[in-house]
C-alpha positions as CSV (number, residue, x, y, z in Angstrom):
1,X,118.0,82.4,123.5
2,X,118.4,80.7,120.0
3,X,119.7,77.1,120.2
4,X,123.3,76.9,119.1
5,X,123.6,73.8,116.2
6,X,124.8,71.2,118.3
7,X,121.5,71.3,120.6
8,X,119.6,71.6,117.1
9,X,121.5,68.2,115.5
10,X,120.7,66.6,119.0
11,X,116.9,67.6,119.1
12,X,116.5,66.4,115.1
13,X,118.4,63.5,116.2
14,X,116.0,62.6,119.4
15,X,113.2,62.9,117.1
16,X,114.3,60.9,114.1
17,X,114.5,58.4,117.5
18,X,111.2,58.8,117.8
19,X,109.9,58.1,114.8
20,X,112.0,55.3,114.0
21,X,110.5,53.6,116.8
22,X,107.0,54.3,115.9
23,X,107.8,52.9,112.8
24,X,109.0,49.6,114.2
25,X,106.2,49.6,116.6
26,X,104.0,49.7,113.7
27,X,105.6,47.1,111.8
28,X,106.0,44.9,114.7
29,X,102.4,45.1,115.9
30,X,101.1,42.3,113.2
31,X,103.9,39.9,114.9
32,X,102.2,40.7,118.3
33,X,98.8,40.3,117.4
34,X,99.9,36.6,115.5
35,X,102.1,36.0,119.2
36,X,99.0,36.6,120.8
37,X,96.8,34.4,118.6
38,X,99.0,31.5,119.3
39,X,99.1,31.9,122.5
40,X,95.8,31.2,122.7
41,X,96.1,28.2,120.7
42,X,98.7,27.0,122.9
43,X,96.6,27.5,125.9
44,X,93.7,26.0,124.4
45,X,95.9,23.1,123.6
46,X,97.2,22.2,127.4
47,X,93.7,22.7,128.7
48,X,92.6,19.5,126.7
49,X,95.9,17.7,127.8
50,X,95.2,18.4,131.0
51,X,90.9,17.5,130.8
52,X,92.1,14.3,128.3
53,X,92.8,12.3,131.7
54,X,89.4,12.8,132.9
55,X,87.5,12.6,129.1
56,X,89.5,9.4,128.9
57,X,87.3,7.8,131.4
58,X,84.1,9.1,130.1
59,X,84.7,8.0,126.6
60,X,82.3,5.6,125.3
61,X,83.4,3.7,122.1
62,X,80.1,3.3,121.0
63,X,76.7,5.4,121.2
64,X,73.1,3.5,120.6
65,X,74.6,1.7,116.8
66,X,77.0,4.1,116.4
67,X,80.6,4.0,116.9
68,X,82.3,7.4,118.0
69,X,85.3,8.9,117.3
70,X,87.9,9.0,120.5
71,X,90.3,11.8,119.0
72,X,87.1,14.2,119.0
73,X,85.8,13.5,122.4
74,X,89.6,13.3,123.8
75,X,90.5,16.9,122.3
76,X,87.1,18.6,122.3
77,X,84.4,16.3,124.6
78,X,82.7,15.6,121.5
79,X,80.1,13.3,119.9
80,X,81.0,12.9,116.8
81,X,80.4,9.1,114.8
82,X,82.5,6.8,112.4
83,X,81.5,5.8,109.3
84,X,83.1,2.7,107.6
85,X,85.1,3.3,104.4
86,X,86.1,0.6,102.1
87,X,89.5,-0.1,102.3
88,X,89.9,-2.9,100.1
89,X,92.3,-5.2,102.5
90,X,92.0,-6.7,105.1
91,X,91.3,-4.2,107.9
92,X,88.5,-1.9,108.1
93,X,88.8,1.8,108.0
94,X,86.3,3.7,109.9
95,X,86.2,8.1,109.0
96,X,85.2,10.6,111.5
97,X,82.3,12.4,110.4
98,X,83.8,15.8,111.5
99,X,87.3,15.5,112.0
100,X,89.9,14.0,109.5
101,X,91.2,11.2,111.8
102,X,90.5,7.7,110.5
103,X,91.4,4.6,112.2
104,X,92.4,1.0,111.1
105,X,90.5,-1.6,112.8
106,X,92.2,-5.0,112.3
107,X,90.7,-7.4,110.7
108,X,90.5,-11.0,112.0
């Protein structure tokens, strides 16, 4: 029995549905895959709060002549050491060798 036009508009109707929402899942999967990445991040990021306690107590400002850099062992438990930078006042400036941080160190 032949399909009388108002169960064809439906039908064309159900599957221009269809396809709209395979276009939007398409177009939306980049801004899942990014959601997903950040979540990561985010995790990543409350796991060293929640090991900084602990990496606190282990820190050692300074290794055999070297001093080392607290923001590196505090977020990532790891050795990495200072260098001194001239700073031309009165305080010293000491540069992580692998993370940007650098840290005033009054001067007396």
């Amino acid at each position: 029995m032949p399909k009388s036009g108002i169960e064809t508009a439906l039908l064309e109707e159900a599957q221009y549905a269809v396809s709209n929402l395979k276009n939007r899942a398409r177009a939306l999967e980049p801004q899942l895959q990014e959601i997903k990445k950040l979540k990561l991040e985010i995790e990543a990021e409350c796991e060293a709060a929640s090991l900084a306690p602990k990496r606190l107590f282990k820190f050692q400002p300074k290794i055999g002549a070297e001093y080392q850099c607290p923001r590196c062992w505090i977020e990532h438990e790891r050795r990495s050491s200072l260098r001194p930078v001239a700073s031309g006042g009165r305080d010293d400036l000491m540069r992580c060798n692998t993370c940007p941080a650098e840290y005033v160190i009054p001067g007396g």
